[in-house]
C-alpha atoms as an extended CHARMM CRD file, in Angstrom:
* protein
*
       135  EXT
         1         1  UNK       CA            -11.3780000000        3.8540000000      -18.7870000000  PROA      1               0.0000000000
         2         2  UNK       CA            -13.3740000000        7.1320000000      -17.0660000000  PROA      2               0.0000000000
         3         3  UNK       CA            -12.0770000000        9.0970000000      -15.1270000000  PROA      3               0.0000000000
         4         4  UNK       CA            -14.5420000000        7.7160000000      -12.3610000000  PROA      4               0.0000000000
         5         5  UNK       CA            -13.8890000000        4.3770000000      -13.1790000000  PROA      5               0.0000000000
         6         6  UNK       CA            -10.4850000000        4.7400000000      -12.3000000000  PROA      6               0.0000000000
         7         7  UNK       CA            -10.2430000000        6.4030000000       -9.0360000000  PROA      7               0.0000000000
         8         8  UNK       CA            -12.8870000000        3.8090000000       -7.6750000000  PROA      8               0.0000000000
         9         9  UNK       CA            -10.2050000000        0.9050000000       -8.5510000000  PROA      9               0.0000000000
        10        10  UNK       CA             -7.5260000000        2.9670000000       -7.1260000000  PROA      10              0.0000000000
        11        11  UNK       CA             -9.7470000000        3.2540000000       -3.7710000000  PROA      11              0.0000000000
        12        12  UNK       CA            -10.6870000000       -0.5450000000       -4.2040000000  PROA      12              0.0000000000
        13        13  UNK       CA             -7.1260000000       -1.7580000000       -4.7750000000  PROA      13              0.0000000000
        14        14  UNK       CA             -5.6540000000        0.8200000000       -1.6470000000  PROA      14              0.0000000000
        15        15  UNK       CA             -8.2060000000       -1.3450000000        0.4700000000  PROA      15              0.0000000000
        16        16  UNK       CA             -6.8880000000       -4.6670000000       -0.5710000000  PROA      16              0.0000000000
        17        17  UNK       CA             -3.2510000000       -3.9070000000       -0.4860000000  PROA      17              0.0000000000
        18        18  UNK       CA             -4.5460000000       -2.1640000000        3.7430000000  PROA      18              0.0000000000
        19        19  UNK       CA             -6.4900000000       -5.6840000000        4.2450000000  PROA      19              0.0000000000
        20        20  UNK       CA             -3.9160000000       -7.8910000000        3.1460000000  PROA      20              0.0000000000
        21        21  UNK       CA             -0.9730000000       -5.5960000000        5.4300000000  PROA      21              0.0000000000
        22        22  UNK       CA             -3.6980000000       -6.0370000000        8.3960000000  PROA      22              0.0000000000
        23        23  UNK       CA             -4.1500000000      -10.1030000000        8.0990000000  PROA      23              0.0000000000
        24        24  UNK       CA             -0.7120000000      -10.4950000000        7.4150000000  PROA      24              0.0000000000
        25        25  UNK       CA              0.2440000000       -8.7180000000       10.3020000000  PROA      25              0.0000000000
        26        26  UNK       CA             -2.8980000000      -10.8200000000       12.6790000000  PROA      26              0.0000000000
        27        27  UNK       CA             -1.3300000000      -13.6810000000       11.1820000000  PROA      27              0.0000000000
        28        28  UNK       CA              1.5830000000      -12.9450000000       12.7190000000  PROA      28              0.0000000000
        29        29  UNK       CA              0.4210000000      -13.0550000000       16.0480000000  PROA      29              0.0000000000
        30        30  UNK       CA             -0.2960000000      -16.6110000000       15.8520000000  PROA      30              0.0000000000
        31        31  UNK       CA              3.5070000000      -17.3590000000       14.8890000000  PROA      31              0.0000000000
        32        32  UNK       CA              5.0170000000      -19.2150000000       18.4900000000  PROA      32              0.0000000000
        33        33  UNK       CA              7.6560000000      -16.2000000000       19.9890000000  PROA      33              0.0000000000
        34        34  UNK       CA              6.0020000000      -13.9370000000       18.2140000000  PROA      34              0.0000000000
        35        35  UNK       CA              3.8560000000      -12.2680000000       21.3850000000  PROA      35              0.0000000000
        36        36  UNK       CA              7.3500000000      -12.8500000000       23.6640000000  PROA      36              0.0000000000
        37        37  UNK       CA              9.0150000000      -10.9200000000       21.5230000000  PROA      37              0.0000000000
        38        38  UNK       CA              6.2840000000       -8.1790000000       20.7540000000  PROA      38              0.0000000000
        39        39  UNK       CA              6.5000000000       -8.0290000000       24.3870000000  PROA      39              0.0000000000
        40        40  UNK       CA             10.3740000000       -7.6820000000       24.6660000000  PROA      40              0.0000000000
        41        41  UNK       CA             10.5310000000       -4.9530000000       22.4040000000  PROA      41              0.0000000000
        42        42  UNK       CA             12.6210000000       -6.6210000000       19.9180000000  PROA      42              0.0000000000
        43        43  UNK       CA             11.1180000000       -8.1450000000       16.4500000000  PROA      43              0.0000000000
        44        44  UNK       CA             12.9050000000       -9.7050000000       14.0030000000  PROA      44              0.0000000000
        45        45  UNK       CA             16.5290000000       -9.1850000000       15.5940000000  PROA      45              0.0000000000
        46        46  UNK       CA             15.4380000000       -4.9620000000       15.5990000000  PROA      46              0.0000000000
        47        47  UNK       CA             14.5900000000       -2.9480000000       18.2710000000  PROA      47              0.0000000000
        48        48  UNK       CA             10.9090000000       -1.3900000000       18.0440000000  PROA      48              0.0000000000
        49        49  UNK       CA             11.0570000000        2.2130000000       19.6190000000  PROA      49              0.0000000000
        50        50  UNK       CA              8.4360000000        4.6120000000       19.8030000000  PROA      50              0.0000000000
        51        51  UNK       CA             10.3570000000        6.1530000000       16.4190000000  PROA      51              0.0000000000
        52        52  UNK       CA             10.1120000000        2.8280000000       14.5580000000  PROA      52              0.0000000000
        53        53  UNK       CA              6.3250000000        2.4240000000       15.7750000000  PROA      53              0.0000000000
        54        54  UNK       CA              5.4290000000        6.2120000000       14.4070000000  PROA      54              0.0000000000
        55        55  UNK       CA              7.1480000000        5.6730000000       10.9480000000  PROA      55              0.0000000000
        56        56  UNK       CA              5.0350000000        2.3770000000       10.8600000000  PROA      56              0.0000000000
        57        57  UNK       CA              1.7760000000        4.2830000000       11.5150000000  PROA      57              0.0000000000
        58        58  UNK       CA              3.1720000000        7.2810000000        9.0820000000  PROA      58              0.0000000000
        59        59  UNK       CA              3.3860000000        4.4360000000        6.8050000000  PROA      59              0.0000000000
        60        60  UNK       CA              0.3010000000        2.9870000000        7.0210000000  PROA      60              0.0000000000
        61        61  UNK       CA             -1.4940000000        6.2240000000        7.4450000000  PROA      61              0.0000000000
        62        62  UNK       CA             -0.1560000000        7.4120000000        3.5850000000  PROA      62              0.0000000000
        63        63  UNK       CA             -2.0410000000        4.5020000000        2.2180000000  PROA      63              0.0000000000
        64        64  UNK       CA             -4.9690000000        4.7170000000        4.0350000000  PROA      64              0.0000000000
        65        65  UNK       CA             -4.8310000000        8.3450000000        3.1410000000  PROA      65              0.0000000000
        66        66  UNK       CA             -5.1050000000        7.6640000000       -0.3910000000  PROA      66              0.0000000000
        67        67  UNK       CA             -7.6830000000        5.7510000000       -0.3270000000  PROA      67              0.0000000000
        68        68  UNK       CA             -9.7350000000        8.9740000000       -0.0190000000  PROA      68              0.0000000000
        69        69  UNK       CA             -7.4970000000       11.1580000000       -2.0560000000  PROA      69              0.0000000000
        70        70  UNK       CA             -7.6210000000        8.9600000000       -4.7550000000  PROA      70              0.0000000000
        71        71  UNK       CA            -11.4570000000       10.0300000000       -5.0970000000  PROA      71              0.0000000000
        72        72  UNK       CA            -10.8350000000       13.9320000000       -4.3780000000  PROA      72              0.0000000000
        73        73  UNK       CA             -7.5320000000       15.1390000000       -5.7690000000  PROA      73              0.0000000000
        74        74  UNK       CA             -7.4510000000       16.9230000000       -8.8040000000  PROA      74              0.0000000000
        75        75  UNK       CA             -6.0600000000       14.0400000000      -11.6580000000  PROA      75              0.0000000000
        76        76  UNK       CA             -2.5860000000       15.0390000000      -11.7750000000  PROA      76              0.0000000000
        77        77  UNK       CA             -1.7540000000       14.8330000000       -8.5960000000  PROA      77              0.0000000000
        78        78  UNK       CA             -3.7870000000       11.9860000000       -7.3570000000  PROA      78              0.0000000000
        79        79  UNK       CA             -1.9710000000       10.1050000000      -10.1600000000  PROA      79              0.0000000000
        80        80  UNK       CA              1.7880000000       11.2270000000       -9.2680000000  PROA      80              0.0000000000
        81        81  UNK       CA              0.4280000000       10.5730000000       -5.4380000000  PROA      81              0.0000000000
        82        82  UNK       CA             -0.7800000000        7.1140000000       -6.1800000000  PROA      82              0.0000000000
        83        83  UNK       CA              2.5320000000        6.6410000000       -8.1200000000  PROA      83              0.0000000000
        84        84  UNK       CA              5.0260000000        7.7600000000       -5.5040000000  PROA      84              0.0000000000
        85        85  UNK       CA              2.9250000000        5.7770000000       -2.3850000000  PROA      85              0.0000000000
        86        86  UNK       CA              2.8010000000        2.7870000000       -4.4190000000  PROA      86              0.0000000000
        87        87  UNK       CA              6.4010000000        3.0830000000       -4.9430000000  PROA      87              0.0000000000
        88        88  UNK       CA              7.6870000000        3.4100000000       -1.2890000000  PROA      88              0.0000000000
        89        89  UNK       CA              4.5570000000        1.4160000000       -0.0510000000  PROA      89              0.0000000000
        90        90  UNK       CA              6.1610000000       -1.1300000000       -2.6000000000  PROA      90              0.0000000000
        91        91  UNK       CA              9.6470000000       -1.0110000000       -1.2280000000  PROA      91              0.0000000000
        92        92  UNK       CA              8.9150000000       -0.7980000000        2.2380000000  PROA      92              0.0000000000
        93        93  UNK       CA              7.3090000000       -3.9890000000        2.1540000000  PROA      93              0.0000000000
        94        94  UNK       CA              9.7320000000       -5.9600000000        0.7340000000  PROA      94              0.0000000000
        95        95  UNK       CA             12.0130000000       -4.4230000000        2.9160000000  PROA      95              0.0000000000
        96        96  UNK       CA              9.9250000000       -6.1300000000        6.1780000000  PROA      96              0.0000000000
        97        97  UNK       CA             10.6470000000       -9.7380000000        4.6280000000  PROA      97              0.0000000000
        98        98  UNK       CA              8.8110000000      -12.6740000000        5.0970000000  PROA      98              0.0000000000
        99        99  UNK       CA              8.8830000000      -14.7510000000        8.1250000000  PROA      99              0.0000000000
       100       100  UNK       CA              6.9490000000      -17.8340000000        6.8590000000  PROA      100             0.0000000000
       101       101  UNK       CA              4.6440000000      -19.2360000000        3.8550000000  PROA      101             0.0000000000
       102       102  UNK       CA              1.6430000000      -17.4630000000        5.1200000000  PROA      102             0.0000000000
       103       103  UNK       CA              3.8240000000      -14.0930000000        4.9550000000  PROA      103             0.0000000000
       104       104  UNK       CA              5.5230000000      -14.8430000000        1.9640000000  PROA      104             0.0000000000
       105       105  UNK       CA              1.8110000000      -15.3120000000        0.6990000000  PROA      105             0.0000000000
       106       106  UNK       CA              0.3390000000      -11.9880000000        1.8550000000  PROA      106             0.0000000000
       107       107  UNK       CA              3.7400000000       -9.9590000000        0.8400000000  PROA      107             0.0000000000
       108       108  UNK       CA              2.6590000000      -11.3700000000       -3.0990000000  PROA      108             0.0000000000
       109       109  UNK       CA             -0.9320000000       -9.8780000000       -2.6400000000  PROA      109             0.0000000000
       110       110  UNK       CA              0.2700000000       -6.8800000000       -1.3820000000  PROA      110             0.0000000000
       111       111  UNK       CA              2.6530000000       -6.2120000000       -4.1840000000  PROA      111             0.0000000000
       112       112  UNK       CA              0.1130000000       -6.7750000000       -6.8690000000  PROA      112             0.0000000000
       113       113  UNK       CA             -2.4000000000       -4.5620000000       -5.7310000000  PROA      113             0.0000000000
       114       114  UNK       CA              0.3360000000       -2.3800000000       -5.2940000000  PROA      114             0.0000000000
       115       115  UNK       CA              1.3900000000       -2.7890000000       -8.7400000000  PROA      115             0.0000000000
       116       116  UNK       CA             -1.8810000000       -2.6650000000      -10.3610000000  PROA      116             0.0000000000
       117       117  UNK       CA             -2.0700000000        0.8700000000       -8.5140000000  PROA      117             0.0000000000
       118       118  UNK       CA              1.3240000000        2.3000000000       -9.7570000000  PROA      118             0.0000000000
       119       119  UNK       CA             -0.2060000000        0.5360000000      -13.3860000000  PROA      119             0.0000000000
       120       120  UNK       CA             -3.6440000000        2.6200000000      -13.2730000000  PROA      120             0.0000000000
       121       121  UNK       CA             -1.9340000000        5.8520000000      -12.0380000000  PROA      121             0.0000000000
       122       122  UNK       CA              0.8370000000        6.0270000000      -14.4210000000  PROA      122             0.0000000000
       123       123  UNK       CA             -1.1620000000        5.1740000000      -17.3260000000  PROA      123             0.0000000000
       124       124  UNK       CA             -3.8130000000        7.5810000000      -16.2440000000  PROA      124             0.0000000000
       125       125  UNK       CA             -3.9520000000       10.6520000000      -18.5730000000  PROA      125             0.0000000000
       126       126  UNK       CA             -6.6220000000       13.6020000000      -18.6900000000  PROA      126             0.0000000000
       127       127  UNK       CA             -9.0990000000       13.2880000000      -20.9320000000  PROA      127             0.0000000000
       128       128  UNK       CA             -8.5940000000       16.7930000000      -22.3740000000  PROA      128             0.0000000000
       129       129  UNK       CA             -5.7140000000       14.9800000000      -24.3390000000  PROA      129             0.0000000000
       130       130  UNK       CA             -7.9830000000       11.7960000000      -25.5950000000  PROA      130             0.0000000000
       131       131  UNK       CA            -10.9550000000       14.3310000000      -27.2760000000  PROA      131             0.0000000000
       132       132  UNK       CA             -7.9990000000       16.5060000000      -28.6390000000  PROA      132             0.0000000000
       133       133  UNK       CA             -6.9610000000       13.2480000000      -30.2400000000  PROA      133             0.0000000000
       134       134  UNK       CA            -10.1560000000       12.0200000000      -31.2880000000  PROA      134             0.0000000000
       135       135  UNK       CA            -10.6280000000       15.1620000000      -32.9790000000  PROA      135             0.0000000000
């Protein structure tokens, strides 16, 4: 695979794994209590303080980050950055749970992409080393 052809899936899968985090979370809404409790500053048994709500966006923000950085970084680090942001993308996730089938659903998207970027990045080698080998 180029290059080129690489860091456009990257970009592509970042987008899916950011879509399926933004339905799941719209979905969400629509679960009864959810709004009530949105609106008593407690969700899912945790407080949400203006800390918890800036790591979220920090969060979010890293992945939506590399979905330009993907395209611009020089190869070795946009592959150890794709690899490390998959990673704690990855675990951060699971660490939200699932509240219901729709969730559950969403969480399983999420993870693939999410996999198929920590796949392409650490599997992605420069291609100084493939013409030195073809030589």
């Amino acid at each position: 695979m180029t290059d080129d052809r690489r860091r456009i899936l990257l970009s592509t899968l970042w987008t899916f794994v950011l879509l399926n985090i933004l339905f799941r979370d719209v979905h969400e809404l629509f679960r009864p209590g959810v709004l009530d409790a949105m609106a008593s500053g407690f969700m899912n048994g945790r407080q949400v303080t203006e800390q918890v709500m800036l790591a979220g966006a920090i969060a979010v923000e890293l992945m939506i980050v590399m979905v330009i950085l993907s395209q611009i970084l020089p190869q070795s680090l946009a592959r150890w950055g794709n690899v490390a942001i998959a990673a704690i993308a990855a675990l951060g996730q699971i660490s939200l749970g699932t509240n219901d089938l729709d969730d559950g659903f969403f969480l399983i998207m999420e993870l693939a992409g999410l996999a198929g970027i920590f796949y392409l990045a650490i599997t992605w080698r420069k291609n100084v080393n493939r013409i030195k080998k073809a030589a």
